[in-house]
N, C-alpha and C positions, 0 to 999 in steps of 0.2 A: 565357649559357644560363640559360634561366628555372629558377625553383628551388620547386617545388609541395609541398603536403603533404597527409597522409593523417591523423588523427587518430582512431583505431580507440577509440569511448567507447562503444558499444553494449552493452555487457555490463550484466545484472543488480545484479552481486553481492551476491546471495546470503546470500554468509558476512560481509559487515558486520552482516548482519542489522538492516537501516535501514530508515525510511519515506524516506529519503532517499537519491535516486538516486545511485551508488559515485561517480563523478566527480565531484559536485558537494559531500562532505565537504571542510573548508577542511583546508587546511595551512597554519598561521601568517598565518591570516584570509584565506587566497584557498582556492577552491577549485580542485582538484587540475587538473582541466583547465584554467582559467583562467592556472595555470602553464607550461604547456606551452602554450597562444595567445599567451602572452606571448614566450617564446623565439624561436617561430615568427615573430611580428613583428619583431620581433630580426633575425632573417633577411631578413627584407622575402620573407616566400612570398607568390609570385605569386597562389599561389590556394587557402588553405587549408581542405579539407573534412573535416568532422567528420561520421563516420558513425557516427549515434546506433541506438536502438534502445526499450526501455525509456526511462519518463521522457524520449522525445525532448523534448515540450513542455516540460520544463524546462530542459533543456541549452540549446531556442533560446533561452528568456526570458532566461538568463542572459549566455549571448556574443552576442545579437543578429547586427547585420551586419558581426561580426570576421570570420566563416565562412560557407561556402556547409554543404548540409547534404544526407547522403546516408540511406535510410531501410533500416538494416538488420531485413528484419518478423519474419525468423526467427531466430535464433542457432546458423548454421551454422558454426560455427569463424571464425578470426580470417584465413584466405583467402577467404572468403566475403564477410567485411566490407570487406576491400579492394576487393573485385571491387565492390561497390556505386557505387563513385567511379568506376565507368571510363566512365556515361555523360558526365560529366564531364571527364575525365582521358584516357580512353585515346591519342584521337588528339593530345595535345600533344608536344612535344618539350623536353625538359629534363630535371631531375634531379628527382624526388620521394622526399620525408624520408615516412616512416609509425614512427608514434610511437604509442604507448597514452595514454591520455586519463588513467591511472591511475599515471604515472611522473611526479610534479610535478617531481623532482630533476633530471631532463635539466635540459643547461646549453648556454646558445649555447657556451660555448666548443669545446666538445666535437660538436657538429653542423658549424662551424666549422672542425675539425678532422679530421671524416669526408669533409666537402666537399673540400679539399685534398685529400686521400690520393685519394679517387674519381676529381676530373678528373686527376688527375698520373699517376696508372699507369693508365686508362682501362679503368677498372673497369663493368660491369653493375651488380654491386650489393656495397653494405660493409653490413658488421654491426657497429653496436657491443658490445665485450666487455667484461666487468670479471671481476679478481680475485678471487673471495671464499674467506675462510676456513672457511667452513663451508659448501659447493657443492652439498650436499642439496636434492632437490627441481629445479633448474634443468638445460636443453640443455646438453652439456658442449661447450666446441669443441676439436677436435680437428686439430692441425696437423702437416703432413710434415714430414722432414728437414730443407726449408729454413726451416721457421718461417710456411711458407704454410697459409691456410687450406685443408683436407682436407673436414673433416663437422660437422655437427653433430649431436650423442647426444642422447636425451631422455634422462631417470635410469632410465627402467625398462627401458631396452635398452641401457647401461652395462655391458659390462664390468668385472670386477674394476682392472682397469690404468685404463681411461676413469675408472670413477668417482671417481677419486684425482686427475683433472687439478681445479686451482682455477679454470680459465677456465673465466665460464660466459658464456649469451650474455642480453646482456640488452634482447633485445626492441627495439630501434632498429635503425631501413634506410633506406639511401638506396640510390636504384635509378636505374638508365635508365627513364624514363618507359614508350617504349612496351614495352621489353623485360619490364618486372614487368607488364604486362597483355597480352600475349602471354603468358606463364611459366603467370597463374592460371588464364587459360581450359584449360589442361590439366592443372591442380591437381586429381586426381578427392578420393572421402572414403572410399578403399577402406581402411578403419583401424579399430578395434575402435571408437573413439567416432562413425565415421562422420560425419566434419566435414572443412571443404576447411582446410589448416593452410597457415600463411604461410610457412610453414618452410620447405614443399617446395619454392617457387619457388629457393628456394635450389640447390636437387639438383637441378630442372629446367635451371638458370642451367649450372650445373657440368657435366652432360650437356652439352649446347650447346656443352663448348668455352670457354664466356664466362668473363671472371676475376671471381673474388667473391674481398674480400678482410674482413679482419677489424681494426677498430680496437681498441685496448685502453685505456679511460676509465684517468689515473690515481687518479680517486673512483669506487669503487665505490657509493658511497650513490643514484652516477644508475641503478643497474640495481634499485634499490629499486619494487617492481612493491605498488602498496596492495590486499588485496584482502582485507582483515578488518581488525578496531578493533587489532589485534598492530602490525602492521604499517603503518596511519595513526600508530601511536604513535611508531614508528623513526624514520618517513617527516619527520614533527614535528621530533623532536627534530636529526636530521640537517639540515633545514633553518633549525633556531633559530641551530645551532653555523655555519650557513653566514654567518646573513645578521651574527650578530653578529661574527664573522672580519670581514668586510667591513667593518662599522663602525669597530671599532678599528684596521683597516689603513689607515684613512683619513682619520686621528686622532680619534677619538673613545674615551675610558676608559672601558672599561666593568668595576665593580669585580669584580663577579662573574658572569661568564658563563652560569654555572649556574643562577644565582636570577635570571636577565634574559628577559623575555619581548618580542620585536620582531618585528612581521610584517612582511611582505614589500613594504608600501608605504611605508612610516616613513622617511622622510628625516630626517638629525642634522646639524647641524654641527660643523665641529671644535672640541677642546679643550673640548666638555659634556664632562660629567661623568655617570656613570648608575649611581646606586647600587644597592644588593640588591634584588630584589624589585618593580621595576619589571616593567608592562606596559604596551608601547605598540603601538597597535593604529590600521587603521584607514588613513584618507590622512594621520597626524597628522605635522607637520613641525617641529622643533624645531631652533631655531636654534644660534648659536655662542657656546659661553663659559656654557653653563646647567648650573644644576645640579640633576640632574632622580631623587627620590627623596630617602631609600630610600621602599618602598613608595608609588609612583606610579601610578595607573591612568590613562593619558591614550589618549582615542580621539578620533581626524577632528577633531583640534583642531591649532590654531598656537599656537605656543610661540614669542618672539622672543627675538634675541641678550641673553645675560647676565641670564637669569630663572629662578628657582630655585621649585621644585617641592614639597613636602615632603608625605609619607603626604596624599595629596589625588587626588580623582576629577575630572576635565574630561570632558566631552564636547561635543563641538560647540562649542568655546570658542573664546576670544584672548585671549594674554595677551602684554600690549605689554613690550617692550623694559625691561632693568632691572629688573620685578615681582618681585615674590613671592607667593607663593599656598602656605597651607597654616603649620602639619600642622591636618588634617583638616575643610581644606575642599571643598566641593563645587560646579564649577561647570560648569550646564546648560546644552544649547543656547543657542545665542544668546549667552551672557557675554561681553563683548567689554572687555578690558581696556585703558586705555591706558598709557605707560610709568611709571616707579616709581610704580605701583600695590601698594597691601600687602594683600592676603584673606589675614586670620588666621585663628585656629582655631576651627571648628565655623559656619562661613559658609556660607551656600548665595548662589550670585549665578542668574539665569534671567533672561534674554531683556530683561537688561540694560547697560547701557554707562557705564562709570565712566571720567572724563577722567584726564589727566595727573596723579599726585600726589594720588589721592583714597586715604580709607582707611577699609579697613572691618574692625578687625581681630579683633573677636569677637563669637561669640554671636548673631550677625544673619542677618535675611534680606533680599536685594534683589533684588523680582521685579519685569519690568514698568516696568522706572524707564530715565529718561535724569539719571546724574548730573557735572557740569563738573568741571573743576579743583581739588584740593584740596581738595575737601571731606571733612567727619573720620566717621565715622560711631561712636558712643558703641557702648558697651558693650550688647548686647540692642535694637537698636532696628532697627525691620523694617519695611517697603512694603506696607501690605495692601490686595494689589492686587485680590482675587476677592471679590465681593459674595453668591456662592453661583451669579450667573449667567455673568455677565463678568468678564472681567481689566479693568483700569484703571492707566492711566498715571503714575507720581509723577515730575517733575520738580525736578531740584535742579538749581543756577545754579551756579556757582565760589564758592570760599572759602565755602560756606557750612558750617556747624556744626548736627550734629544731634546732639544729648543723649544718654546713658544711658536704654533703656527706651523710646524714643518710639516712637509708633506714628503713622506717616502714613497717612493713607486716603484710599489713592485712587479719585477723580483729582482731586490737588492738587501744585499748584507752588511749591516755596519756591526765594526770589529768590536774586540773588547779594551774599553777607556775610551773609545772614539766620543767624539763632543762635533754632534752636529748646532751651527748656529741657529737662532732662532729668524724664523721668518725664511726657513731657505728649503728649497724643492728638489729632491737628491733624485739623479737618475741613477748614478752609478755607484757602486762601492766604495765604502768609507772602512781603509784600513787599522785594524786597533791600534792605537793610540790618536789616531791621526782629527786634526779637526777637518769639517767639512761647510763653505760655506756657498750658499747657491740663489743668488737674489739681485737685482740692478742695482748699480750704483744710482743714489737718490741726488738729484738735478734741483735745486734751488732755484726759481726767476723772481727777483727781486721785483716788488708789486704787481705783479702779476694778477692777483687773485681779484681786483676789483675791476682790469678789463676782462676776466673770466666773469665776472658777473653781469656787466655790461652788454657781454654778446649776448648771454642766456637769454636774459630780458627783451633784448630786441627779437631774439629768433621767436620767443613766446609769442610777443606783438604783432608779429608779420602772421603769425601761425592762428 
């Protein structure tokens, strides 16, 4: 039986109070719907439609052709939005999920698990439910003797004994297709907000006869509904603590859970290591046996097996097998390292490529360069690749040797074994083997230096 979805994103909100449409704030670098499409493929739904409203044009920009797309123009309640997909939807036959666009924390597992319960007792429609300890504010569900679902309460028409139940409902359905569009054409908005509400098709279902039953999530964090910067903040943090569970169940150490930042695409291998105060963000995938921190900023970068990290920034990087990088180096797009490669401290590398065993371990910049095998990079010595118009290419060969201080200008290529000296400013090509040295001969004036002091003083004085 086919399995379709409904993606209910049309709301404003409001009370984020954003230039940024409510579904499209990230949670652990995706944004919120993006979460919930993700699930959904998960499922393999047949045919998932997101019915937008506000900001549609950027909803589409962002999931493209993940989803088909329905146009809610007015914001009639959250029956109304469903009802938008029925051009779509009504006449098919299967099961359809309707999910908010604003619950990133739904989990297949859990849809997964409503799906079961649904086909097995051949249910119309299931609710998912969670637990919460503090049930203010949310539909209470309300169940008979046998533990069947009964009703579901809003809070403001709770009873004393209702408002005390912890189950509340959180916004997740799975339905008989044609039966939930059937239910809404007679969903009226005879209600003080005068809006067609989802809820009812529930009571409509019930009337009928039809069984509606009730799931109970044992994570309540998926009935987490985002709908102000409060509750993006929970929404975050519940999903930090998920994804890093996940890693360390999967062996990966992470020392401190709490000081660890990892979004929701971040691939690790086993037996890294991730020290305090790391953030990894982004497609970035780090391999096995690294040791990554503390204080690590790494984004949409690769990391390979047994490469260790220290207080250092990558974006858009590589760093081969064996490396080391840092503390407090910086490496830009492009930097593509290859294996035991050493970036020491205060190095920036961009939109360059260092061989097998090269090393560049302070105080340098390498921009714009292709450099080989082992080659050593001195102390301060840097690629100056931009002429104020262009970038420009430096080429380095294998084993070659560049000095303390050197400045190559490019675009220039030093051979392989060339040995530039330290302190010298290369225009031209340095053939392999060959040494290169580019600097004034140094001028001695015997006492000198106290009538250099002597003028100072006096120009001061006049001055």
């Amino acid at each position: 039986m086919s399995i379709y979805s409904i993606v209910l994103a049309a709301g404003q909100g409001k009370r984020m109070k954003s230039k940024l449409y409510k579904v499209l704030h990230p949670v652990c670098g995706k944004p919120m719907v993006g979460h919930v499409a993700t699930v959904l493929e998960r499922l393999e739904s047949a045919r998932p439609i997101v019915v937008v409203g506000h900001g549609a044009d950027a909803v589409r920009g962002y999931l493209g052709d993940r989803a088909e797309y329905a146009l809610q123009e007015q914001q009639l309640g959250t029956g109304h939005a469903a009802m938008q997909a029925a051009p779509l939807l009504a006449d098919a036959d299967g099961l359809t999920i309707v999910v908010y666009g604003d619950t990133p924390l739904i989990t297949e597992g859990s849809l997964r698990a409503m799906i079961a319960l649904h086909r097995e007792k051949g249910a119309s429609a299931t609710i998912l439910t969670a637990i919460f300890a503090e049930p203010h504010g949310f539909g209470r569900i309300v169940r008979d003797a046998d533990g069947n679902l009964d009703r579901i309460v809003e809070q403001k028409d709770c009873t004393a004994g209702e408002a005390a139940i912890r189950e509340i409902n959180a916004g997740t359905y799975i339905f008989d297709n044609r039966k939930l569009f059937a239910a809404l054409a007679r969903v009226t908005n005879d209600n003080a907000q005068q809006e067609y509400y989802l809820t009812d098709v529930i009571g409509i279902l019930q009337a009928d006869g039809e069984r509606v039953l009730a799931y109970c999530t044992a994570d309540p964090s998926e009935a987490i509904g985002v709908n102000d910067r409060a509750a993006l903040a929970d929404a975050e943090k519940a999903m930090r603590e998920r994804i890093n569970r996940a890693h360390m169940l999967a062996g990966v150490t992470i020392v401190d859970a709490a000081q660890t930042y990892i979004e929701a695409d971040v691939t690790i291998g086993s037996d890294t290591v991730i020290l305090p105060g790391c953030l990894l963000r982004g497609a970035t995938s780090i391999g096995e046996d690294c040791v990554i921190g503390p204080q690590a900023d790494i984004a949409d970068s690769v990391v390979a097996d047994r490469a260790t990290i220290r207080q250092s920034v990558l974006t858009e990087a590589e760093v081969g097998a064996d490396s080391s990088v840092g503390p407090f180096a910086y490496l830009r797009p492009k930097a593509k390292l290859g294996e035991q490669v050493k970036i020491g401290d205060f190095v920036e590398i961009k939109n360059a490529t260092l061989g097998d065993g090269s090393k560049v371990s302070h105080l340098s910049y390498v921009g714009d360069a292709v450099v080989g095998r082992n080659v050593n990079f001195g102390c301060g010595a840097i690629t100056v690749n931009y002429d104020g118009f262009n970038k420009q290419v430096t080429e380095i060969g294998d084993d070659a040797f560049v000095g303390s201080n050197v400045n190559l200008i490019a675009p220039v290529k030093i051979g392989d074994g060339a040995y530039v000296v330290a302190g010298s400013t290369i225009t031209h090509d340095v053939g392999a083997g060959d040494m290169a040295i580019a600097r004034e001969r140094q001028t001695n004036k015997a006492g000198y230096a106290e009538k250099l002091r002597n003028r100072f003083k006096a120009k001061k004085q006049r001055g």
